[in-house]
C-alpha positions in Angstrom: 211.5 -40.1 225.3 211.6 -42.3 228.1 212.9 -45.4 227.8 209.6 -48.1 229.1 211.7 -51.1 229.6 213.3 -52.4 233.4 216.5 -54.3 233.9 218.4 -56.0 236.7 222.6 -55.2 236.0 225.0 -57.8 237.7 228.5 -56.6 238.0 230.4 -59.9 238.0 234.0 -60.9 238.1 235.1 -60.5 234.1 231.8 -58.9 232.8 228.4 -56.5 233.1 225.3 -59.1 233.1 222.3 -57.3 232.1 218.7 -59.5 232.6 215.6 -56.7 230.6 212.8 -58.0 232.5 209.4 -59.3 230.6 210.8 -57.9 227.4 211.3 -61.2 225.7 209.0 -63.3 223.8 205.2 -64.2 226.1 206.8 -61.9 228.5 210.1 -63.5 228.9 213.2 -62.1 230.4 216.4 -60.7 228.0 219.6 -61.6 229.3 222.7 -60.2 227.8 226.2 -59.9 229.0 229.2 -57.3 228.1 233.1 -58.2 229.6 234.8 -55.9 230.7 237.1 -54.9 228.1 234.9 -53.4 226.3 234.9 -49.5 226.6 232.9 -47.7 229.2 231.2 -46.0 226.4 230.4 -49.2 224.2 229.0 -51.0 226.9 226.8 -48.1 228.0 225.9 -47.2 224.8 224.7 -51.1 224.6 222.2 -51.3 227.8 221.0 -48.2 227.6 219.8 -49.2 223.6 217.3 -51.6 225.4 216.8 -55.2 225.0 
């Protein structure tokens, strides 16, 4: 299944911003953030769950 969700990712200095777009409540964004030293595989595992 096919995931029906849309995010911007920002790769900044000391961590992975992810913003869901119009997935929060009346249509609001989801902003979330991972640093870096998490693993590769937790922090994928984490935006690719969805918002």
């Amino acid at each position: 299944a096919q995931a029906d969700w849309q995010a911007q990712l920002w790769l900044e200095t000391e961590e992975l911003t992810v913003l869901y777009l119009g997935q929060g409540e009346n249509g609001k964004d989801i902003q979330r953030s991972f640093k870096y030293s998490l693993s590769r595989q937790d922090i994928e595992a984490a935006v690719f769950s969805g918002p």
